[in-house]
py3Dmol code that shows the C-alpha trace and the ligand (Angstrom):
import py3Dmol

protein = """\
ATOM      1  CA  UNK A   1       2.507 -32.511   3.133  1.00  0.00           C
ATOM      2  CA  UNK A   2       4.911 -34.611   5.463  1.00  0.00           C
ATOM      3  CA  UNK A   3       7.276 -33.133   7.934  1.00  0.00           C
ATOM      4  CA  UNK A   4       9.952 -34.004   5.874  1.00  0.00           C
ATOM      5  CA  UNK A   5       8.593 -32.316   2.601  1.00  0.00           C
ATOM      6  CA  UNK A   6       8.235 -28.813   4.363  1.00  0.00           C
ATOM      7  CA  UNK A   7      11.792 -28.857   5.505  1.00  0.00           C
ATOM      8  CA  UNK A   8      12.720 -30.070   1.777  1.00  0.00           C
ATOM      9  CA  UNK A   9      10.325 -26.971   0.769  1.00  0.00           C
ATOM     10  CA  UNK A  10      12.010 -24.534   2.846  1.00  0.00           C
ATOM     11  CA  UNK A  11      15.502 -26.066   2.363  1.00  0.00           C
ATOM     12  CA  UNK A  12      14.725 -25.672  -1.801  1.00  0.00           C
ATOM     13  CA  UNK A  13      13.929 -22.040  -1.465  1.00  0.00           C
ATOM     14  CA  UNK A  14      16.505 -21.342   1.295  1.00  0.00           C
ATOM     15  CA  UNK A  15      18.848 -21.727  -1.745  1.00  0.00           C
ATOM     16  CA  UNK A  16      16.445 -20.384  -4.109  1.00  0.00           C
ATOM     17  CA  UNK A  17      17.252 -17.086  -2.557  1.00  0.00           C
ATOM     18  CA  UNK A  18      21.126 -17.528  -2.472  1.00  0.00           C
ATOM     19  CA  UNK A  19      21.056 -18.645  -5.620  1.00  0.00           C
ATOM     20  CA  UNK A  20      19.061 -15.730  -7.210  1.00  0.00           C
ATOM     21  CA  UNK A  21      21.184 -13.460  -4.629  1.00  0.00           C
ATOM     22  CA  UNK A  22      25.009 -14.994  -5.872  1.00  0.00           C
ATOM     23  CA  UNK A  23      23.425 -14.938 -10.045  1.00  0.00           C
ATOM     24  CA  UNK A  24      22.635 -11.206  -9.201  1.00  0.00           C
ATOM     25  CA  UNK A  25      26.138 -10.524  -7.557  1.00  0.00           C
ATOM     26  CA  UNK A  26      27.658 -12.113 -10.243  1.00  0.00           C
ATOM     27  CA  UNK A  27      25.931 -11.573 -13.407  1.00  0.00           C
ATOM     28  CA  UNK A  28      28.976  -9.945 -15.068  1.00  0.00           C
ATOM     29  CA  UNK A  29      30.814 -12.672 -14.525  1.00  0.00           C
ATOM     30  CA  UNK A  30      30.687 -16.225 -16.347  1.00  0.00           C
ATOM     31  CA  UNK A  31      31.616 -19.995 -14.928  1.00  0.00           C
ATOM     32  CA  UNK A  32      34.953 -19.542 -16.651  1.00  0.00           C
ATOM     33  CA  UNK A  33      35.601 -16.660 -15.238  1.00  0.00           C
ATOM     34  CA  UNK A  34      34.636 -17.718 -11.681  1.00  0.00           C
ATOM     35  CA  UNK A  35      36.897 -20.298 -11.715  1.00  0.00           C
ATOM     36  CA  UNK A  36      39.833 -18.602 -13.666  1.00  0.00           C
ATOM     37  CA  UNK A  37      39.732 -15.754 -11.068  1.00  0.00           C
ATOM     38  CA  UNK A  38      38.293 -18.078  -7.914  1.00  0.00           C
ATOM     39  CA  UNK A  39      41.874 -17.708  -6.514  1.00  0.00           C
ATOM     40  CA  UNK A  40      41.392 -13.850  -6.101  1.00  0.00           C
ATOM     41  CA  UNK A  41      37.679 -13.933  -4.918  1.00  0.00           C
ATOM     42  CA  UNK A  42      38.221 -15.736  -2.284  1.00  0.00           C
ATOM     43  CA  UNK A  43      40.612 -13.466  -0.693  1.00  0.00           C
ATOM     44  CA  UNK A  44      38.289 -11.166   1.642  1.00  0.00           C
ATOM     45  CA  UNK A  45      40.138  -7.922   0.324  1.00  0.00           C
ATOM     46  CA  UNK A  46      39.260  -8.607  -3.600  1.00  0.00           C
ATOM     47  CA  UNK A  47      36.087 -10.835  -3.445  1.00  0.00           C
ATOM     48  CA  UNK A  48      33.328 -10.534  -6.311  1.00  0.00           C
ATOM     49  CA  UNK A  49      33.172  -6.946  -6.060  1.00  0.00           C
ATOM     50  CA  UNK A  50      37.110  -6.631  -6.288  1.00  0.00           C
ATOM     51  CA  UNK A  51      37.184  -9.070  -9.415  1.00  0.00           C
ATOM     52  CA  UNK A  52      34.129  -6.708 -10.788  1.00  0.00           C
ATOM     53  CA  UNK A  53      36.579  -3.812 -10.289  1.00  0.00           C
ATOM     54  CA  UNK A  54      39.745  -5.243 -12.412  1.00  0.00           C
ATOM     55  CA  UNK A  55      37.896  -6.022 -14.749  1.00  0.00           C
ATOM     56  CA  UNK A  56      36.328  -2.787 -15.660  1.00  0.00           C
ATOM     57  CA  UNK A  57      39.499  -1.196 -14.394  1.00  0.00           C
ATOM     58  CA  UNK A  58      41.743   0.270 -18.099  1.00  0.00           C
ATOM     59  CA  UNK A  59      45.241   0.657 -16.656  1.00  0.00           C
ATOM     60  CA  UNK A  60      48.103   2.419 -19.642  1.00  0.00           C
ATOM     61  CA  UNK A  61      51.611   0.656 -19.165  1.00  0.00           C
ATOM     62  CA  UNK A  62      54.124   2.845 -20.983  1.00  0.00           C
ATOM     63  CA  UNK A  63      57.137   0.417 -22.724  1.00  0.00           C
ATOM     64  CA  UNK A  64      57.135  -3.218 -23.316  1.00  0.00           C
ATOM     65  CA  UNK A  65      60.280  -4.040 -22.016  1.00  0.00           C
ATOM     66  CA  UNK A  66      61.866  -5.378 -18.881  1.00  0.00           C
ATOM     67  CA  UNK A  67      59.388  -4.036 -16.235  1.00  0.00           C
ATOM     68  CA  UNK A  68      56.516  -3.853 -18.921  1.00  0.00           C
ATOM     69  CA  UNK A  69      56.637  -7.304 -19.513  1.00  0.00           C
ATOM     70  CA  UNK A  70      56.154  -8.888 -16.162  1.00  0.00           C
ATOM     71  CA  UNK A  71      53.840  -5.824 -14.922  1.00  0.00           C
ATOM     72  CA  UNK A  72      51.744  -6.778 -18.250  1.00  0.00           C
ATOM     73  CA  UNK A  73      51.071 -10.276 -18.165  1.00  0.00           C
ATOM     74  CA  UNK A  74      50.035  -9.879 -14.200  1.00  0.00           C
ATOM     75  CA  UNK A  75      47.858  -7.100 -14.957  1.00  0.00           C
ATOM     76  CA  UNK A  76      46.214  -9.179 -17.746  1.00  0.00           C
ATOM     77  CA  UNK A  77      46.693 -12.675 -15.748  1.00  0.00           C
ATOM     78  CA  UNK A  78      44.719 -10.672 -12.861  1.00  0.00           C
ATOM     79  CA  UNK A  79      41.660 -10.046 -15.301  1.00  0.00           C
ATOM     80  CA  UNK A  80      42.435  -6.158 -16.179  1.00  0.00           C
ATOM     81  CA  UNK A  81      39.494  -5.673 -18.332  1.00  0.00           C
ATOM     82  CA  UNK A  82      41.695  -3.026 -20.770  1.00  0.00           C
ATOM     83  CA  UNK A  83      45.215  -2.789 -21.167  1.00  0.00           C
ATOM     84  CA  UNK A  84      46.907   0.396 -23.423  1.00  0.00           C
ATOM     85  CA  UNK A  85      50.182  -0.503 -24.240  1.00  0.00           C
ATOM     86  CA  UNK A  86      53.009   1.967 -25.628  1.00  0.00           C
ATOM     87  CA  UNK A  87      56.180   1.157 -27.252  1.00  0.00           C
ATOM     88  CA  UNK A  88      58.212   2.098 -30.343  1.00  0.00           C
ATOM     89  CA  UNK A  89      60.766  -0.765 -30.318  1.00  0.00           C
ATOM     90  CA  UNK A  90      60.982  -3.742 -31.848  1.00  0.00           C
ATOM     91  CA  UNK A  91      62.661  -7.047 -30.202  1.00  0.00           C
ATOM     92  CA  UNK A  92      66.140  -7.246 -30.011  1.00  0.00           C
ATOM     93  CA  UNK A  93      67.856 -10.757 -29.062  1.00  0.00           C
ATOM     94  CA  UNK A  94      69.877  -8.889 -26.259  1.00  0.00           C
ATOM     95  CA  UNK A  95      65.931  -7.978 -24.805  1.00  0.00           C
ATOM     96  CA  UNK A  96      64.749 -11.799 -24.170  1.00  0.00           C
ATOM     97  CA  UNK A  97      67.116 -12.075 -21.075  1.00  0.00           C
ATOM     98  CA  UNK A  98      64.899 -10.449 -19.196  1.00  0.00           C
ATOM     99  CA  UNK A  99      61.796  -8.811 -21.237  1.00  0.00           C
ATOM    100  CA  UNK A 100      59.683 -12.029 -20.627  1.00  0.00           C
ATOM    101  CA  UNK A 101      56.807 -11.330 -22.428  1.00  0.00           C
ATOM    102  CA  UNK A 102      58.427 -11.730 -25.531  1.00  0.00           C
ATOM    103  CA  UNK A 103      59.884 -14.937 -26.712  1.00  0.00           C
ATOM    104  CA  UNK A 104      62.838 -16.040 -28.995  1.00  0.00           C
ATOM    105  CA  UNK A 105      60.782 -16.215 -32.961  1.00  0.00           C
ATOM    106  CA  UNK A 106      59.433 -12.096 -31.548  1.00  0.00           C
ATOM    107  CA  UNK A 107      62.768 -10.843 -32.365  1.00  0.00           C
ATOM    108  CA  UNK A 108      62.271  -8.229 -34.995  1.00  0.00           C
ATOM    109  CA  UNK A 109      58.722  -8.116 -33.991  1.00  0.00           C
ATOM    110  CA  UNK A 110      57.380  -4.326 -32.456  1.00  0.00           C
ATOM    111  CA  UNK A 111      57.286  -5.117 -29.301  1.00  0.00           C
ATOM    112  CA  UNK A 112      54.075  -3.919 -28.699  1.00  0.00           C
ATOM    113  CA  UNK A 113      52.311  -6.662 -30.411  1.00  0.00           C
ATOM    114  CA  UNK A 114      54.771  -9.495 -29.460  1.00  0.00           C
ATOM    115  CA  UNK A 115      53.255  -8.475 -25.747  1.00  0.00           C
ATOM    116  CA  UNK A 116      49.788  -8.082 -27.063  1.00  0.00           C
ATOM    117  CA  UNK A 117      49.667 -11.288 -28.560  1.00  0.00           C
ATOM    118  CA  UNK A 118      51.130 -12.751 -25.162  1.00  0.00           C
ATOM    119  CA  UNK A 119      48.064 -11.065 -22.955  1.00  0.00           C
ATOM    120  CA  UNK A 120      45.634 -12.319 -25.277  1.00  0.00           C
ATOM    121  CA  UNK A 121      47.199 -16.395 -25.085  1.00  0.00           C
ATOM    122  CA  UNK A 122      47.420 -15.299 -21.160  1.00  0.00           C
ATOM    123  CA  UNK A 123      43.760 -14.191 -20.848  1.00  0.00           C
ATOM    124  CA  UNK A 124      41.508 -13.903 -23.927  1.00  0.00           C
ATOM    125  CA  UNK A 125      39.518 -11.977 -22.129  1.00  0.00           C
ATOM    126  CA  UNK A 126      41.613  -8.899 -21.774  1.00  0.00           C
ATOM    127  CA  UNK A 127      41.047  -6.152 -24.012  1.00  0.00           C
ATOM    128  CA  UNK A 128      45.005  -5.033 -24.977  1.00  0.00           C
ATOM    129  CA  UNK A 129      45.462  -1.889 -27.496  1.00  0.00           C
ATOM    130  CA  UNK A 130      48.764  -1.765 -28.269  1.00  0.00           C
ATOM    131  CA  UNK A 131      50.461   1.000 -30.276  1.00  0.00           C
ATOM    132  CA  UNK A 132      53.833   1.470 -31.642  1.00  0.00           C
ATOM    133  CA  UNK A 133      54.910   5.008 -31.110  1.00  0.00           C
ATOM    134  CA  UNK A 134      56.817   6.637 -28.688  1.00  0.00           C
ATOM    135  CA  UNK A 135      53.817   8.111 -26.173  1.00  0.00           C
ATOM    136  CA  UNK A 136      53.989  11.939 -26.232  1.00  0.00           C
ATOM    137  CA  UNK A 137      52.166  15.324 -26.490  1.00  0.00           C
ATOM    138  CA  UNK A 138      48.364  15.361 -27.148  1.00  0.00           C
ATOM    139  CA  UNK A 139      48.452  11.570 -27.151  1.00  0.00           C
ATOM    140  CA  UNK A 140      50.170  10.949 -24.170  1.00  0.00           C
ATOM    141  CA  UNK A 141      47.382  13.255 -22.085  1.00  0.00           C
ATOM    142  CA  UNK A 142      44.738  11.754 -23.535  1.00  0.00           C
ATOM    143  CA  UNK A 143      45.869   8.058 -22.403  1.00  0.00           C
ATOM    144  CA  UNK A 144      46.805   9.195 -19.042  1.00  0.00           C
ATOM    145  CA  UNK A 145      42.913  11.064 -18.938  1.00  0.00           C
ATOM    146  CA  UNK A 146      41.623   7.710 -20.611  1.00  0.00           C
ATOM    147  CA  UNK A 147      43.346   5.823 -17.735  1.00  0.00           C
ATOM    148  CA  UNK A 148      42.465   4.403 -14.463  1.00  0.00           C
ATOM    149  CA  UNK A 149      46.033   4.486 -13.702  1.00  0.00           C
ATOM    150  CA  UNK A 150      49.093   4.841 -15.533  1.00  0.00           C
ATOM    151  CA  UNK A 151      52.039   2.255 -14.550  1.00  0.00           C
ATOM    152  CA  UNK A 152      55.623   3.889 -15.805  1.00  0.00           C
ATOM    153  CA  UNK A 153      57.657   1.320 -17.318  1.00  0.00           C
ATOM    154  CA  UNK A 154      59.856   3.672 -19.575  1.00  0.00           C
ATOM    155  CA  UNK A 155      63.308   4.107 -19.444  1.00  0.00           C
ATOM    156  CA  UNK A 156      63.989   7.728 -20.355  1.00  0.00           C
ATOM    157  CA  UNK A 157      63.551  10.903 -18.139  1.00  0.00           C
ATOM    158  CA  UNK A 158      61.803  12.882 -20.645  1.00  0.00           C
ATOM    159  CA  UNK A 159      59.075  10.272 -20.878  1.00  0.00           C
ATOM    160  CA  UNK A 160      58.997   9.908 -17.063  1.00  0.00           C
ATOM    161  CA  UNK A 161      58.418  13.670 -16.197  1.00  0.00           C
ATOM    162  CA  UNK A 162      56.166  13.970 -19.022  1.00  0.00           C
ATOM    163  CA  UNK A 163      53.912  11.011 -17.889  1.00  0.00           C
ATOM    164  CA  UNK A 164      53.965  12.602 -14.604  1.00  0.00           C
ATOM    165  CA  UNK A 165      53.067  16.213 -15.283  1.00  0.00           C
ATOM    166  CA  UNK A 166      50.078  14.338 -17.025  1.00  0.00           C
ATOM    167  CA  UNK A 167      49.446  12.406 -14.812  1.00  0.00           C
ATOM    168  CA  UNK A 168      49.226  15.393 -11.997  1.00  0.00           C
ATOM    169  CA  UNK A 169      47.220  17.267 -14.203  1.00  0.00           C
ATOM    170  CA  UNK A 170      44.384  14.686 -14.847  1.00  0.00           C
ATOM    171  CA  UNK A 171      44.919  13.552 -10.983  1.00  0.00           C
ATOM    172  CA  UNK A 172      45.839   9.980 -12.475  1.00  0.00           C
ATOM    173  CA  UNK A 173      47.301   7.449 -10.218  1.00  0.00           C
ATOM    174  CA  UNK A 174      51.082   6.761 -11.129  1.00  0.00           C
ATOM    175  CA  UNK A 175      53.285   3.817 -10.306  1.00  0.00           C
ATOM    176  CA  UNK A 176      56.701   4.469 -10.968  1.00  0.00           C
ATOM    177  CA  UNK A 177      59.090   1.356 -11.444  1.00  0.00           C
ATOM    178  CA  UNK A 178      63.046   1.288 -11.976  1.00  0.00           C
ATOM    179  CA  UNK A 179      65.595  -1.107 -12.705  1.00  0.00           C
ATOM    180  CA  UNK A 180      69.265  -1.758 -13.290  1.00  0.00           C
ATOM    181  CA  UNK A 181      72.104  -4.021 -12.810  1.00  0.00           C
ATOM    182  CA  UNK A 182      70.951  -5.667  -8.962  1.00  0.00           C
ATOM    183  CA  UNK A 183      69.212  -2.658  -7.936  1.00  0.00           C
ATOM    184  CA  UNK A 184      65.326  -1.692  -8.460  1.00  0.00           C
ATOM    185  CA  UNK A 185      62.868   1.207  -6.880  1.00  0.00           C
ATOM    186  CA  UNK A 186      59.701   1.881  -7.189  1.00  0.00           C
ATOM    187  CA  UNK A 187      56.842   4.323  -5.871  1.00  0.00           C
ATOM    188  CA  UNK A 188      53.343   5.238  -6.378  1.00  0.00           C
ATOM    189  CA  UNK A 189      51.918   8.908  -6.449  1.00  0.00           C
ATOM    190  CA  UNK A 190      48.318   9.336  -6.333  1.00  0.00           C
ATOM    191  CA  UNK A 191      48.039  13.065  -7.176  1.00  0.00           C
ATOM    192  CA  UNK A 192      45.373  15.313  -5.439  1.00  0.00           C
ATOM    193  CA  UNK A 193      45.063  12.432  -2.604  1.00  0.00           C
ATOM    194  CA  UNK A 194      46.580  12.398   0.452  1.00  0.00           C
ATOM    195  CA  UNK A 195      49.175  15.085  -0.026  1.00  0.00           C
ATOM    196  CA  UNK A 196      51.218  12.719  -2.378  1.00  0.00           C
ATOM    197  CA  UNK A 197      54.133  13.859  -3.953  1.00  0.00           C
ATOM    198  CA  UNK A 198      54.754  13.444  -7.379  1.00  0.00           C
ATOM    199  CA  UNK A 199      57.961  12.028  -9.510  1.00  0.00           C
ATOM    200  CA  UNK A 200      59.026  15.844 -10.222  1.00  0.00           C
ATOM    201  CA  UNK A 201      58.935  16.170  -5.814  1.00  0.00           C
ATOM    202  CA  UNK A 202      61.413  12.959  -6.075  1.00  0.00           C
ATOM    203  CA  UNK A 203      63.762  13.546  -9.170  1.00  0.00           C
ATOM    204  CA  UNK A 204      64.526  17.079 -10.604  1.00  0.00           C
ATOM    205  CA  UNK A 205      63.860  17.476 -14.506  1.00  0.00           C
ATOM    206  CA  UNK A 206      67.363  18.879 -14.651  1.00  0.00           C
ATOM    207  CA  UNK A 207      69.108  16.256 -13.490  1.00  0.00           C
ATOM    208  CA  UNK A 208      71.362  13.569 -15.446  1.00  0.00           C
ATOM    209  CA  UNK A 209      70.027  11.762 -17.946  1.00  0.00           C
ATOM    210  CA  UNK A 210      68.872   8.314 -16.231  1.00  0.00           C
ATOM    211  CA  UNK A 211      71.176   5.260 -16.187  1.00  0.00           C
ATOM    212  CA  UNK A 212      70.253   3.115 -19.073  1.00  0.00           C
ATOM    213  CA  UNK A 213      70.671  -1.196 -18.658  1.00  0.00           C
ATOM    214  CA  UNK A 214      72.049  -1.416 -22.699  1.00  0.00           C
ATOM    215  CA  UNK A 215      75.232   1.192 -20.461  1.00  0.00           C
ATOM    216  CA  UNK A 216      75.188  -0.617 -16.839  1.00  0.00           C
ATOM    217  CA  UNK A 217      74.380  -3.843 -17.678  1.00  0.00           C
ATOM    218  CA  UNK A 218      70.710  -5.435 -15.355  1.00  0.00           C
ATOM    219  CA  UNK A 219      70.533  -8.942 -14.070  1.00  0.00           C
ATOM    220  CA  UNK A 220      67.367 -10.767 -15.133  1.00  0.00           C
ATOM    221  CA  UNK A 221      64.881 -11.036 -12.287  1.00  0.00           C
ATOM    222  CA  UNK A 222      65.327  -7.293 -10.727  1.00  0.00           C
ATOM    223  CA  UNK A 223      63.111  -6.438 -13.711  1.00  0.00           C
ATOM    224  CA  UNK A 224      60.732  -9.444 -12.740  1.00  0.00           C
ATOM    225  CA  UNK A 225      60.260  -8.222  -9.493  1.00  0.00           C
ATOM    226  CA  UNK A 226      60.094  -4.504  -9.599  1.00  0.00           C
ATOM    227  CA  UNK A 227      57.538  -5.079 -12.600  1.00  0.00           C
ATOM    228  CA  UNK A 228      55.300  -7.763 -10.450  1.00  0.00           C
ATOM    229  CA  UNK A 229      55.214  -5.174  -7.762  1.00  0.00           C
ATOM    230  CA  UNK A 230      54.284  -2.324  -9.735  1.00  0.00           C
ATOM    231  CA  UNK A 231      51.462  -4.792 -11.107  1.00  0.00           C
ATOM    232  CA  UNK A 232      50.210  -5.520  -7.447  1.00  0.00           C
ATOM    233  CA  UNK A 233      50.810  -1.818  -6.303  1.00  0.00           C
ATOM    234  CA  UNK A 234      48.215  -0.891  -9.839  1.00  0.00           C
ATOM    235  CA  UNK A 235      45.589  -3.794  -8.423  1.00  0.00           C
ATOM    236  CA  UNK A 236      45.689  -2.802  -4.772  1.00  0.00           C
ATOM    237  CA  UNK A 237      44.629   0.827  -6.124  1.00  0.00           C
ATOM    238  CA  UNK A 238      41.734  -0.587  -8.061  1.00  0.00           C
ATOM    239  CA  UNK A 239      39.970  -2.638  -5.487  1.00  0.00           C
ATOM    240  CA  UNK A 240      40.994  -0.160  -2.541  1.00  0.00           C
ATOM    241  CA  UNK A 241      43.108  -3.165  -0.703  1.00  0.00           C
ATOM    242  CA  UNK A 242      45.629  -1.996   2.192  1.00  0.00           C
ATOM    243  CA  UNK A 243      48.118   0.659   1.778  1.00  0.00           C
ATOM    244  CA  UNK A 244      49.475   1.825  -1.414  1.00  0.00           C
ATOM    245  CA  UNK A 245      53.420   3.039  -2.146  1.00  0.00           C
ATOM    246  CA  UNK A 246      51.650   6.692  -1.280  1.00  0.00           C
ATOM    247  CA  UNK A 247      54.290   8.741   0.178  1.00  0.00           C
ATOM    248  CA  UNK A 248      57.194   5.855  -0.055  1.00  0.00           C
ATOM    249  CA  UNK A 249      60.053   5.372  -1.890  1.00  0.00           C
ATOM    250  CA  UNK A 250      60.644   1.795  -2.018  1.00  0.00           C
ATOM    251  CA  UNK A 251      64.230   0.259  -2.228  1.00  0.00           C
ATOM    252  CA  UNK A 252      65.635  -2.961  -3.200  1.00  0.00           C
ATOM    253  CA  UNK A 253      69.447  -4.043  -3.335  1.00  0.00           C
ATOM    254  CA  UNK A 254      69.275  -7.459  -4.811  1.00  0.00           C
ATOM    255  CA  UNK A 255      72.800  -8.358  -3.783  1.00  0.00           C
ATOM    256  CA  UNK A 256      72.439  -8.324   0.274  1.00  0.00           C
ATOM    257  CA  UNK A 257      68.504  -8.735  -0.433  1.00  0.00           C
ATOM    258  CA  UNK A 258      67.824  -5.578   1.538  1.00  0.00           C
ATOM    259  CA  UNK A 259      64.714  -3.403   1.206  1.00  0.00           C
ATOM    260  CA  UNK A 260      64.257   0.018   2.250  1.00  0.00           C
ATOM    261  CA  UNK A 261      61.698   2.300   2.822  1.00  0.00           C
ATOM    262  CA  UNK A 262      62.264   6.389   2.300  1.00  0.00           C
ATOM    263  CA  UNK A 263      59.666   8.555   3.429  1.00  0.00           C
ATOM    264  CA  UNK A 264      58.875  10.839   0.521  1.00  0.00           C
ATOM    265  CA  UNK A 265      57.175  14.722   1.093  1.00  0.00           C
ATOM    266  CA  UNK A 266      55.204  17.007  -1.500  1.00  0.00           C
ATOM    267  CA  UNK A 267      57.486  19.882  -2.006  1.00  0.00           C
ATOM    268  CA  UNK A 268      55.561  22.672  -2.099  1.00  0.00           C
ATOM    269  CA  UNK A 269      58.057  24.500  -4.290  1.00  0.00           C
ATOM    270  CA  UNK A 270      57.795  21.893  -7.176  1.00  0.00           C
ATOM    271  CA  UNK A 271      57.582  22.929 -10.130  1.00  0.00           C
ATOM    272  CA  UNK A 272      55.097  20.289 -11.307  1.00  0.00           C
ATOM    273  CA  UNK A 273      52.546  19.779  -8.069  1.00  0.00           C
ATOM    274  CA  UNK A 274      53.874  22.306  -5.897  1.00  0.00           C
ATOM    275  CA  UNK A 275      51.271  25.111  -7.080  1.00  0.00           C
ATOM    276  CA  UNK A 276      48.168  22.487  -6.719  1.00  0.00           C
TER     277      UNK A 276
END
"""
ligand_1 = """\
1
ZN
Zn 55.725 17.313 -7.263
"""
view = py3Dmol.view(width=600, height=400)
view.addModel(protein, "pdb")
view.setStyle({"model": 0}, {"cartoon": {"style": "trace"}})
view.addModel(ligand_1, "xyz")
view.setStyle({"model": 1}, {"stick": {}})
view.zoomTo()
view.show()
């Protein structure tokens, strides 16, 4: 054997062994989905093992409309590997303005499947259940327990401080979104970690009833962006990159483009997390 066959030798097996060592690594995942999520596995904070973790991750987005949509179609752009969606409207033509994942022939549609049918042209590959009801009760726990995390894209405060007692009492991680006319917040509370408060610490259940956008009126990309964030906020959770919304109380004012940051605290006299 020449000189230059034994380096040929060694070079062959050389990536023998990567080869059986990047086909073990990545045996869950196919060529297509190498290259459809390449993008995010090359970033040193996601990589293969990242991916591996969206999609096996089940996130539950409840509503389907103006922060649901966006927060959606990341989530199932990103390769989510199971998507529960809850809603109990149906498309209105007022809705398309800024509740992107539907589109003009949806109206009439539940909106539910109009965004189910959206994740699944997105990325076939996404598992989406969606269900028309409004999510309450017995159901509602046993999505948030079935959840890796729960994003909140409602737009009523019974369904917010019901999510979040359920999602306190299954230790679920929350991320709270709101939107309306240039304005938009949103938070994440990660109960039983960290000493994180919880939407109940924020808001108090007998407050007003929250400011609807069908009464104040909400220009078109607030929604976009509070959604998007709440869908990054869900994947930095999953695959344990940087620092989470733990704790902070993010605020944006879309007219001077300011953002702001309040601090939030557990109170220990609330009457949701305060006793855990
Ligand atoms: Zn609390």
């Amino acid at each position: 054997m020449s000189a230059n066959d034994n380096e040929l030798l060694h070079t062959v097996k050389f990536f023998g062994i990567i080869s059986t060592l990047i086909s073990s690594i990545t045996r869950h995942m196919n060529d297509n989905q190498l290259l459809r999520y390449s993008r995010q596995i090359m970033l040193p904070q996601c990589d293969i093992e990242g991916q591996q973790k969206l999609l096996s991750a089940h996130v539950l987005i409840v509503g389907a409309g103006g922060l649901g949509s966006p927060a959606a179609m990341y989530l199932a752009a990103a390769g989510i590997g199971r998507i529960t969606i809850y809603d109990n409207d149906e498309v209105e033509l007022s809705n398309l303005q800024r509740q992107i994942a539907h589109n003009t022939p949806d109206v009439g549609l539940d909106k539910v499947f109009s965004t189910q049918q959206t994740l699944k042209n997105l990325n076939p590959d996404v598992e989406v259940k969606a269900v028309k009801e409004r999510l309450t009760g017995e159901t509602l726990e046993a999505e948030v327990l079935a959840a890796d995390i729960v994003l909140d894209c409602s737009d009523n405060f019974s369904t917010r401080f019901a999510i979040n007692q359920a999602c306190v009492k299954y230790q679920t991680p929350l991320v709270s979104g709101a939107a309306i006319r240039f304005e938009g917040q949103i938070s994440v509370f990660t109960p039983g970690k960290n000493n994180s408060p919880c939407y109940n610490c924020l808001y108090s259940s007998d407050g007003e009833e929250l400011q609807t956008c069908s009464t104040n009126g909400v220009i078109a990309p607030i929604t976009g962006i509070i959604g998007s964030i709440q869908a990054l906020e869900a994947i930095k959770l999953i695959i344990s990159a940087g620092e989470p919304l733990t704790g902070r109380l993010l605020l944006l004012d879309g007219l001077t483009m300011e953002w702001r940051t309040m601090r939030l605290k557990k109170n220990i006299t609330c009457p949701t997390c305060g006793g855990l």
